[in-house]
Backbone as a ProteinNet text record, in pm:
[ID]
protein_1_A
[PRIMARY]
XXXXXXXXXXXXXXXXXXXXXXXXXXXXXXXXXXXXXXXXXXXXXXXXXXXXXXXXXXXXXXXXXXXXXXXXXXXXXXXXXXXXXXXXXXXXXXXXXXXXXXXXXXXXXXXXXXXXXXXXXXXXXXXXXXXXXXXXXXXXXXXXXXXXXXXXXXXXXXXXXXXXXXXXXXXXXXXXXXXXXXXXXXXXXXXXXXXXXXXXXXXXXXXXXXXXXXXXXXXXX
[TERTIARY]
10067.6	10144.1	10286	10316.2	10436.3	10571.4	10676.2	10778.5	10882.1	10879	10993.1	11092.3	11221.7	11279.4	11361.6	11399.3	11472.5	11646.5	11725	11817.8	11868.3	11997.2	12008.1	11847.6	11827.9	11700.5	11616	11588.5	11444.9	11410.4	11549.1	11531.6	11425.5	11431.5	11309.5	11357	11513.3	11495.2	11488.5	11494.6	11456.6	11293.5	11272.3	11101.8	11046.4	11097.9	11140.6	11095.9	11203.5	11225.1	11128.3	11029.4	10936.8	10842.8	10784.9	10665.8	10712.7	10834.3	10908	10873.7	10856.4	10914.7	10720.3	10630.3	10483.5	10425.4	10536.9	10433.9	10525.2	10621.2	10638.6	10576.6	10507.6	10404.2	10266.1	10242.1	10109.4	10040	10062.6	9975.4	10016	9877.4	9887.7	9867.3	9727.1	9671.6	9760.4	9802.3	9891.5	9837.1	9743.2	9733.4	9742.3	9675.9	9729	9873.6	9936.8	10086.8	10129.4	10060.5	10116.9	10088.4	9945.1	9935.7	10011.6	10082.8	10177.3	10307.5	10357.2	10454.6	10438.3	10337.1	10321	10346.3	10367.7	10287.7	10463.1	10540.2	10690.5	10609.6	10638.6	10629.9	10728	10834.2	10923.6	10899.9	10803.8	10724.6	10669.5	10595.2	10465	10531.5	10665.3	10717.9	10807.7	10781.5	10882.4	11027.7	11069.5	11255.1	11320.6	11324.4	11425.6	11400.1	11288.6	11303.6	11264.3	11324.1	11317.1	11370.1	11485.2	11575.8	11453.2	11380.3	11317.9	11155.1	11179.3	11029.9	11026.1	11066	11013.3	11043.9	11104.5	11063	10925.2	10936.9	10749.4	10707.8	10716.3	10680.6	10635.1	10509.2	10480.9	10550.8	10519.3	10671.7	10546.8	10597.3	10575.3	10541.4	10413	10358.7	10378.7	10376.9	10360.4	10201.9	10203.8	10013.8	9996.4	10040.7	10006.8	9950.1	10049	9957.1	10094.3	10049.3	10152.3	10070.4	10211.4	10185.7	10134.9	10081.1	10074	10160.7	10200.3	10291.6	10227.5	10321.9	10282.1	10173.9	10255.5	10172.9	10026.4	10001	9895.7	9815.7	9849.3	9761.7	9724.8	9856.2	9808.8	9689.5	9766.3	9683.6	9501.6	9470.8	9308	9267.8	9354.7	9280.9	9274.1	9356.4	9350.1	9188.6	9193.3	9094.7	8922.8	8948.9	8809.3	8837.4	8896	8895.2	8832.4	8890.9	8903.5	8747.9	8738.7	8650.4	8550.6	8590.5	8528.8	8654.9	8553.1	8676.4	8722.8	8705.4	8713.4	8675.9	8737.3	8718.7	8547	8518.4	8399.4	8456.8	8335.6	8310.5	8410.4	8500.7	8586.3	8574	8572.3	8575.6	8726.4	8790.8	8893.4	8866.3	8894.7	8843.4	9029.4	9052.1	9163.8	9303.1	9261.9	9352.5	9514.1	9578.6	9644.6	9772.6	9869.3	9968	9939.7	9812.1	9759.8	9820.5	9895.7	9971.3	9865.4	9845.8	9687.7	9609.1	9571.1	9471.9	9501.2	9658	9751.7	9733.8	9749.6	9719.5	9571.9	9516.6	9365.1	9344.8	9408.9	9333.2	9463.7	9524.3	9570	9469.8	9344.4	9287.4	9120.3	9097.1	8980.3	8997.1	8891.7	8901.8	8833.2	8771.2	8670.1	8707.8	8810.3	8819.5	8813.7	8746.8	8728.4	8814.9	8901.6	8947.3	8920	8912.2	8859.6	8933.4	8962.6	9103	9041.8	9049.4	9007.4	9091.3	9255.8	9330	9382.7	9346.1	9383.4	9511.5	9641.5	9743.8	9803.6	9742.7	9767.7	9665.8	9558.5	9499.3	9583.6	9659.4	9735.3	9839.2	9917.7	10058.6	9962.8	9833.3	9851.7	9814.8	9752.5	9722.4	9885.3	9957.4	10126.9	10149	10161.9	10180.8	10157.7	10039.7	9927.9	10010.6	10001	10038.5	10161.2	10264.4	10403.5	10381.9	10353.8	10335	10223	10177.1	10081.7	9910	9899.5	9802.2	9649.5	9571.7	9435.6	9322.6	9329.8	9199.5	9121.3	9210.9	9173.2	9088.5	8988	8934.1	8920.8	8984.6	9012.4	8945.5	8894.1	8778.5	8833.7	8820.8	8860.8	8738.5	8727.3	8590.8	8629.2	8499.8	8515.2	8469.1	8592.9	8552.9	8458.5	8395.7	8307.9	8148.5	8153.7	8059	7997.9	8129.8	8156.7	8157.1	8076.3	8080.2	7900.2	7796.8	7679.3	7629.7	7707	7703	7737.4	7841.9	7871.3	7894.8	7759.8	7758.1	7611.8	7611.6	7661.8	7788	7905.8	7998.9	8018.4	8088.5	8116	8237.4	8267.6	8426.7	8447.8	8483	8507.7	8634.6	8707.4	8840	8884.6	8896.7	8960.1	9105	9150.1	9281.7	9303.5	9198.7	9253.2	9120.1	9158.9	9106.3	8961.3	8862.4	8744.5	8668	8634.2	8569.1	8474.5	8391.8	8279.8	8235.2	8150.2	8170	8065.3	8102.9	8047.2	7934.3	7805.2	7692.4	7649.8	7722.9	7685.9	7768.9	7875.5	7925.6	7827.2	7826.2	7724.9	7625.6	7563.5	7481.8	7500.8	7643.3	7669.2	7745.5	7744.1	7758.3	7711.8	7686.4	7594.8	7576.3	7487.1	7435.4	7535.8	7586.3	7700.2	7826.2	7869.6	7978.1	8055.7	8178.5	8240.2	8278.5	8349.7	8388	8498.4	8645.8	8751.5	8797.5	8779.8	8844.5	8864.3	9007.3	9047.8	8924	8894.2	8826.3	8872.6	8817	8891.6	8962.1	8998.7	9027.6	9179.9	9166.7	9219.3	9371.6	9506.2	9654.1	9697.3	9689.9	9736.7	9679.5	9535.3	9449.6	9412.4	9368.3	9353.4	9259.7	9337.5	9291.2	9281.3	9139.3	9165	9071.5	9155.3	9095.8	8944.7	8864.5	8742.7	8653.5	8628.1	8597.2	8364	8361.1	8166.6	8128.2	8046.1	7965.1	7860.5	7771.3	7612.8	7534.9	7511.9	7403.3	7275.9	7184.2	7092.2	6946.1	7033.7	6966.6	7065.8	7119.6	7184.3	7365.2	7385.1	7537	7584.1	7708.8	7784	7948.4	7962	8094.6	8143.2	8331.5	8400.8	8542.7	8627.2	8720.2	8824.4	8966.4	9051.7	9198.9	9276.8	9393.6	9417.2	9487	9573.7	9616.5	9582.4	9663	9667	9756.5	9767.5	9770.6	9655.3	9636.1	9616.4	9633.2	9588.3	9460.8	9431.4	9233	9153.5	9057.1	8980	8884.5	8923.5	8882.5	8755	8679.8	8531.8	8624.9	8545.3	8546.1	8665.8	8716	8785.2	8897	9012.9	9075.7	9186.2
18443.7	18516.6	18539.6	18673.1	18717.9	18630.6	18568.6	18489.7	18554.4	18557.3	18564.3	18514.6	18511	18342	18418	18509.7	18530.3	18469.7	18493.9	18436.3	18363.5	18328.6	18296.2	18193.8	18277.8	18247.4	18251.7	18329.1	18339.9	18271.8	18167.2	18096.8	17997.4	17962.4	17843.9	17709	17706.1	17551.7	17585.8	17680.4	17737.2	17720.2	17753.8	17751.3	17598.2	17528.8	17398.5	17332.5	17345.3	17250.5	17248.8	17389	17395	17342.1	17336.2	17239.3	17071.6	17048.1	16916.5	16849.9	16994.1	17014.5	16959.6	17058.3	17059	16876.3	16815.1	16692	16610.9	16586.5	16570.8	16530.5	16679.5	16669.5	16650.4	16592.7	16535.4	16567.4	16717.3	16772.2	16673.4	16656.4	16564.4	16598.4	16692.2	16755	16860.3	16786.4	16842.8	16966.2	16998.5	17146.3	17223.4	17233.1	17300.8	17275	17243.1	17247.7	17325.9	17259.6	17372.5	17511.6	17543	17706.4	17724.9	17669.7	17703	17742.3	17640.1	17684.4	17764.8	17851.5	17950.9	18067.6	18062.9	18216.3	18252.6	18365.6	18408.5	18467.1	18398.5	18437.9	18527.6	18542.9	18657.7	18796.9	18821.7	18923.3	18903.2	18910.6	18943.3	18975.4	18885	18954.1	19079.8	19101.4	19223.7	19192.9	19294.7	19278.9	19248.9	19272	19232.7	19085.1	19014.5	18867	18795	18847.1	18805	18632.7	18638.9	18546.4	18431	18451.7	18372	18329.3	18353.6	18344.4	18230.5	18096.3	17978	17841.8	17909.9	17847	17814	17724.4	17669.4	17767.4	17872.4	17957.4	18092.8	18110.2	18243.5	18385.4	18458.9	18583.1	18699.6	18825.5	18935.5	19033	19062.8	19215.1	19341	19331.7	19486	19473.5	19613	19598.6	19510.1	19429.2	19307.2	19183.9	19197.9	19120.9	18970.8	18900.6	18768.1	18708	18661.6	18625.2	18462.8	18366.5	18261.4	18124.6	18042.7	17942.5	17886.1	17836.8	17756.6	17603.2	17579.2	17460.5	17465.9	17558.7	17568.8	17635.6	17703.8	17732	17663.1	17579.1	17418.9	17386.9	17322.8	17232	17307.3	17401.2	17464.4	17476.2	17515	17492.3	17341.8	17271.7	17096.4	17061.7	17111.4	17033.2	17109.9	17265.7	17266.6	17269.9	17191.8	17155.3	16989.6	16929.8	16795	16760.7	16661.3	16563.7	16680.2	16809.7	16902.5	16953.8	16982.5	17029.6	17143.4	17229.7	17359.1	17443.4	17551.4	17652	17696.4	17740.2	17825.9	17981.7	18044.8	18191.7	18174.5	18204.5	18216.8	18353.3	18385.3	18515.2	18461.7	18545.4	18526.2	18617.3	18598.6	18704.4	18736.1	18849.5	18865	18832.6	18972.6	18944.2	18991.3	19099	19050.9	19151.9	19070.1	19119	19059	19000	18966.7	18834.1	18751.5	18604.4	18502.6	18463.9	18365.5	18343.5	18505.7	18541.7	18507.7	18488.2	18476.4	18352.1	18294.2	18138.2	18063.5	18170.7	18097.3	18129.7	18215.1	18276.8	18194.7	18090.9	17993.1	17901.5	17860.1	17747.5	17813.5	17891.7	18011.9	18103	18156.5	18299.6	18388.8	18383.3	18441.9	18440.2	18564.2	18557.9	18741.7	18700	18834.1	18833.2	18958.8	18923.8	19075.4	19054.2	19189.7	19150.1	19287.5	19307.3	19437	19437.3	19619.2	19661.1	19660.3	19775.9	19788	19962.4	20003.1	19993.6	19996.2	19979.9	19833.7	19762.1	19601.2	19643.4	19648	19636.1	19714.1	19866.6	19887.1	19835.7	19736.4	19696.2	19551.7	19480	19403.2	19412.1	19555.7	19559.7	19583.9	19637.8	19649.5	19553.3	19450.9	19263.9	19194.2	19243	19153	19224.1	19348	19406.4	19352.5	19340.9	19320.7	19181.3	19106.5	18969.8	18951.7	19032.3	19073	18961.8	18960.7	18865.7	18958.9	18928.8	19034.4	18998.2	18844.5	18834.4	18842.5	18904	18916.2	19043.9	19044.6	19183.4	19208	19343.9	19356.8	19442.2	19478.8	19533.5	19535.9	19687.2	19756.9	19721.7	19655.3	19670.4	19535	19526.5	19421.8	19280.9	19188.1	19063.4	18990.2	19016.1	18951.3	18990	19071.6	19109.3	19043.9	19016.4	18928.9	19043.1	19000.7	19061.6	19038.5	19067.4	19061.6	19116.6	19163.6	19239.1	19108.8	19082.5	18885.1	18809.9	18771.7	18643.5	18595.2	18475.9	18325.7	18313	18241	18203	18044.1	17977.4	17849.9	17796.1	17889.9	17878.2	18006.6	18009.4	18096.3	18075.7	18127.3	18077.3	18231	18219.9	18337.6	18301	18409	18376.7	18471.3	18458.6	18479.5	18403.4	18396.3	18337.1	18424.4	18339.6	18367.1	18290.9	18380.4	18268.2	18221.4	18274.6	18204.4	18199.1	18172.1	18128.2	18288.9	18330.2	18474.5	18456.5	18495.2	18474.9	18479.8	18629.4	18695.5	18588.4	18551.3	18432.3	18326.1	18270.4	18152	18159.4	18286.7	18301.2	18343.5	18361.7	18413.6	18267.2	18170.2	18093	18001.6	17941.5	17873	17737.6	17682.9	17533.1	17440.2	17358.5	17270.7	17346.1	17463.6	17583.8	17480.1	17580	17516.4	17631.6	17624.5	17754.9	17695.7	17740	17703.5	17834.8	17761.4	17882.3	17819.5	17911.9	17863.5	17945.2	17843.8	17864.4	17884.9	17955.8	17917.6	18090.2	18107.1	18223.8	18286	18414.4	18460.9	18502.4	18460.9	18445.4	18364.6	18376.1	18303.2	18187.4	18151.2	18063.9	17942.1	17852.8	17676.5	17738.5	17701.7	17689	17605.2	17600.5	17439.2	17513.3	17434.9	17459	17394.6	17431.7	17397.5	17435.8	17319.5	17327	17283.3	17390.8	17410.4	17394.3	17298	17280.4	17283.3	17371.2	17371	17296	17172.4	17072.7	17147	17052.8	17059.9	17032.2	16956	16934.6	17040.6	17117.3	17240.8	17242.5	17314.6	17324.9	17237.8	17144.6	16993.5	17100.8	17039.2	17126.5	16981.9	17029.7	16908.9	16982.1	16978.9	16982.7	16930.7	17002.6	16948.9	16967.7	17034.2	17070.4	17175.8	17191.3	17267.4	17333.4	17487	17589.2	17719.5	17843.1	17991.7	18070.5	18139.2	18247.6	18384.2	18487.1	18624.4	18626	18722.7	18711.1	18772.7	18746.2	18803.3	18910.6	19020.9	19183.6	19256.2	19318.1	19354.2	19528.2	19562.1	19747.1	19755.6	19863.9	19876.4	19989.8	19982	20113.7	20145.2
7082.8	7183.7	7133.8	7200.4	7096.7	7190.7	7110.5	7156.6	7244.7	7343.5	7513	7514.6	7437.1	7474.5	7601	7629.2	7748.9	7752.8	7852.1	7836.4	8015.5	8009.4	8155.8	8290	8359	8430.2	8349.4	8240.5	8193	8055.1	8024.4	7949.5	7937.5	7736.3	7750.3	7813.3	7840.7	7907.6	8011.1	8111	8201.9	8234	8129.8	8156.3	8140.5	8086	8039.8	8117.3	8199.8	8380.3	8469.7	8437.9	8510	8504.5	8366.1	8329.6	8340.6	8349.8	8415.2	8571.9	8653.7	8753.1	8789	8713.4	8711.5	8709.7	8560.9	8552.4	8686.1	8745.9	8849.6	8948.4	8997.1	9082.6	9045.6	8965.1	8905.4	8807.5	8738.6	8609.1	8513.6	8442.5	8317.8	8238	8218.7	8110.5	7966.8	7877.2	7803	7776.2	7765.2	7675.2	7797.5	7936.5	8050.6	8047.7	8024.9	8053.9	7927.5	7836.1	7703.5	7737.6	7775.9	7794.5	7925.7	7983.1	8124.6	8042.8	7938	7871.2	7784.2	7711.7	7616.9	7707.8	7869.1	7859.9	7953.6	7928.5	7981.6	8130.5	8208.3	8392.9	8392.1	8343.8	8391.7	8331.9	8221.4	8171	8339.9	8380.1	8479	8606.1	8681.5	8772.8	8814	8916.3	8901.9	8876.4	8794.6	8733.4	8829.8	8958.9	9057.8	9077.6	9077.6	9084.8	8956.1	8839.9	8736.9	8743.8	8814.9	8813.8	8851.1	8947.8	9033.3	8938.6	8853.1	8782.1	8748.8	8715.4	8714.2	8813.4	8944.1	9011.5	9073.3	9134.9	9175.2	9308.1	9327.4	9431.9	9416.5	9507.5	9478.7	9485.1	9430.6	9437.1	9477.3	9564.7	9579	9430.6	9457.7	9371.2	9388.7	9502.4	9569.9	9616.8	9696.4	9733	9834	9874.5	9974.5	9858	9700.6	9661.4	9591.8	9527.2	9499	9384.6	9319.2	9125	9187.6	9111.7	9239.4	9203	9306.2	9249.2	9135.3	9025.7	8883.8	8901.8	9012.8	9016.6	9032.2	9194	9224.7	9111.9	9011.8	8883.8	8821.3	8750.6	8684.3	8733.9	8863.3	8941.4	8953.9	8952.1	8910	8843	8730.9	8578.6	8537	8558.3	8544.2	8592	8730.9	8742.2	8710.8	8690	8613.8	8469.1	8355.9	8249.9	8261	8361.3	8370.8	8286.6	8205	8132.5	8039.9	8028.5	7941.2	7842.6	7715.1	7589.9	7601.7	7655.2	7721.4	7862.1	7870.3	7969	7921	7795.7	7802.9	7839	7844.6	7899.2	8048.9	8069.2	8182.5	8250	8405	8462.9	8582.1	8591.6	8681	8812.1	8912.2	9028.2	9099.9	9098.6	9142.6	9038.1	8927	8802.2	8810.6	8895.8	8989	8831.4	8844.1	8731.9	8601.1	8610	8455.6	8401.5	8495.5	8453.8	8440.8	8536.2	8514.6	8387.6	8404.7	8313.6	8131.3	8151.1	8009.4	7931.9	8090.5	8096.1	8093.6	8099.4	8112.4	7933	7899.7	7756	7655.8	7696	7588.8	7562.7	7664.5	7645.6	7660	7579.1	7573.1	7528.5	7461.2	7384.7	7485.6	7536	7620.6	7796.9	7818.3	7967.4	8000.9	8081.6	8172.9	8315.1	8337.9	8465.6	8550.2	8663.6	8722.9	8864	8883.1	9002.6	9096.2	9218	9272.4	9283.1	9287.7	9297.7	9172.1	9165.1	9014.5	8992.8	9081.7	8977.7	8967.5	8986.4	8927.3	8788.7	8757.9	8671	8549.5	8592.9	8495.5	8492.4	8565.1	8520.3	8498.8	8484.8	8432.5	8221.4	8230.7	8092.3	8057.9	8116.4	8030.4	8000.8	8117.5	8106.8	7960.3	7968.8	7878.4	7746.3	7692.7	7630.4	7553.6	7647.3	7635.1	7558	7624.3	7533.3	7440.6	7411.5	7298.6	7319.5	7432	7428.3	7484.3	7387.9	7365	7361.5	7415	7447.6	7579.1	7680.8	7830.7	7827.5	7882.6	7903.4	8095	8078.3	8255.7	8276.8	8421.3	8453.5	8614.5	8651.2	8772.2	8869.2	8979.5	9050.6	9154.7	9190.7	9303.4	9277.5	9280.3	9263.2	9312	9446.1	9501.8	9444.9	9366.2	9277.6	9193.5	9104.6	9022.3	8819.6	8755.2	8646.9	8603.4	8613.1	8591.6	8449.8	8389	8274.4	8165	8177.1	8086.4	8147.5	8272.5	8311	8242.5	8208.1	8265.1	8226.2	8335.9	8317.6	8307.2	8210.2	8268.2	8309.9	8348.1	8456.7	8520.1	8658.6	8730.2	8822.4	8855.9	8892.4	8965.9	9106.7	9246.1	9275	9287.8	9286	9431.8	9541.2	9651.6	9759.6	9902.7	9953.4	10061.6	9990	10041.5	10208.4	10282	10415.5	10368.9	10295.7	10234.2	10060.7	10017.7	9865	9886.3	9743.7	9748.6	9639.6	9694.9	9641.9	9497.3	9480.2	9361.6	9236.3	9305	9172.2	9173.8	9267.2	9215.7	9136.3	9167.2	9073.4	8881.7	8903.3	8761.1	8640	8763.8	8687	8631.4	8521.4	8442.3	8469.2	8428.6	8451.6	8412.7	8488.6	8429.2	8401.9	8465.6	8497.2	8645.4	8589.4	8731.7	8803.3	8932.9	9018.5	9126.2	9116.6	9165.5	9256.3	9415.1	9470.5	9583.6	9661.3	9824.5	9903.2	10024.1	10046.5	10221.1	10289.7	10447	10472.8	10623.9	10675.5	10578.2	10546.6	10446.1	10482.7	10430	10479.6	10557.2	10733.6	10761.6	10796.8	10785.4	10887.6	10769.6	10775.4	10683.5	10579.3	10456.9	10359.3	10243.7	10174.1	10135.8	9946.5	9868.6	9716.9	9710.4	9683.8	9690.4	9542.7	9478	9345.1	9367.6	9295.7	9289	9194.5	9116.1	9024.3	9015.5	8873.1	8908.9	8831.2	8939.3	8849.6	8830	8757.7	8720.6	8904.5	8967.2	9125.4	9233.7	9167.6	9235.7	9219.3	9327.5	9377.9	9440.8	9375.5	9466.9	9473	9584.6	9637.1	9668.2	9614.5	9646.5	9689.8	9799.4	9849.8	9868.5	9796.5	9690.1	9802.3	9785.5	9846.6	9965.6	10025.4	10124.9	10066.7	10080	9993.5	10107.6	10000.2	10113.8	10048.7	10029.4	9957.7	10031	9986.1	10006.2	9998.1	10139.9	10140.7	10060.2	9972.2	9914.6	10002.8	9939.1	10011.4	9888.8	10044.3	9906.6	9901	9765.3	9774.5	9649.1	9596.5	9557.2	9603.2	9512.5	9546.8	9424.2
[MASK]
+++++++++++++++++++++++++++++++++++++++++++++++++++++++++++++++++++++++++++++++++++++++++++++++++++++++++++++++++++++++++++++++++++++++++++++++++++++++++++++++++++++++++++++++++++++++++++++++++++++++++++++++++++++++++++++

């Protein structure tokens, strides 16, 4: 990934503090924190809250849409890495300004991210672009779909909130795959991180944190 150092706010001790700020609140996993620190957040937000890019809070996209707090990213990729050497075949649902996705492809070669509104998908290929990082492949369509074309996945990871677990993923993900998503009424109503694994005697669902995400919407546009 091509080097950001930024200056003022968007400095690396700037960025520094944050992954400080991360083991703090509990991330341990060094190489998730390393790909938290490889990837410039102030590339992905908009220039007016540049300033604001490594604080721990989610920031405005446009669209009705939001880059998502650092932690709460950590904190999902931590735990579907946890006691495996890798991500695997990764699909992201809700690729958004392409930050995540930056971050998922420090610790994987193999990520697919798919977004339905077309102009996130093009300001996230600029994103991606800008920091020269090329192993994301993005795909305009509907997340609740999923990607059927390169699934089996063995990581799947939504980056907005679903009322229910959406079928078509479960099925795309592979035996001993994991699947990280908020789960619960979409903006303002309880939502809770809810991590799915597929044994070999089926699907074990385990229920992780209090979170607030933007609702996961079918269709595109």
């Amino acid at each position: 990934m091509a080097a950001h150092v930024g200056i003022g706010m968007t400095s690396q001790r700037t960025r520094q503090r944050m992954i400080d700020r991360l083991r703090e609140k509990g991330i341990k996993d060094d190489a998730v924190l390393a790909a938290m620190a490889a990837v410039p957040r102030h590339v992905f937000v908009e220039e007016a809250l540049s300033y604001r890019a490594y604080e721990d809070t989610a920031l405005p996209l446009g669209l009705g849409q939001t880059i998502s707090q650092p932690y709460i990213v950590a904190r999902m990729i931590e735990v579907l890495k946890a006691g495996r050497a890798g991500l695997g075949k990764t699909l992201e649902v809700g690729a958004g300004c392409g930050y995540q996705a930056a971050v998922l492809a420090q610790l994987t070669d193999e990520v697919y991210a798919i977004e339905r509104l077309e102009p996130l998908i093009a300001k996230a290929k600029l994103n991606l672009r800008q920091v020269q990082e090329f192993r994301v492949r993005l795909k305009h369509g509907d997340g609740q779909l999923g990607l059927p074309e390169a699934a089996p996945f063995d990581t799947i990871i939504l980056a907005a909130a679903a009322q229910r677990v959406p079928p078509a993923l479960l099925q795309q993900l592979s035996l001993g795959g994991r699947m990280m998503l908020p789960l619960g009424t979409g903006g303002t109503g309880d939502q809770t991180l809810c991590l799915i694994e597929r044994r070999p005697e089926g699907f074990v669902e385990s229920r992780l944190d209090a979170v607030r995400f933007v609702p996961l919407l079918s269709g595109i546009e």
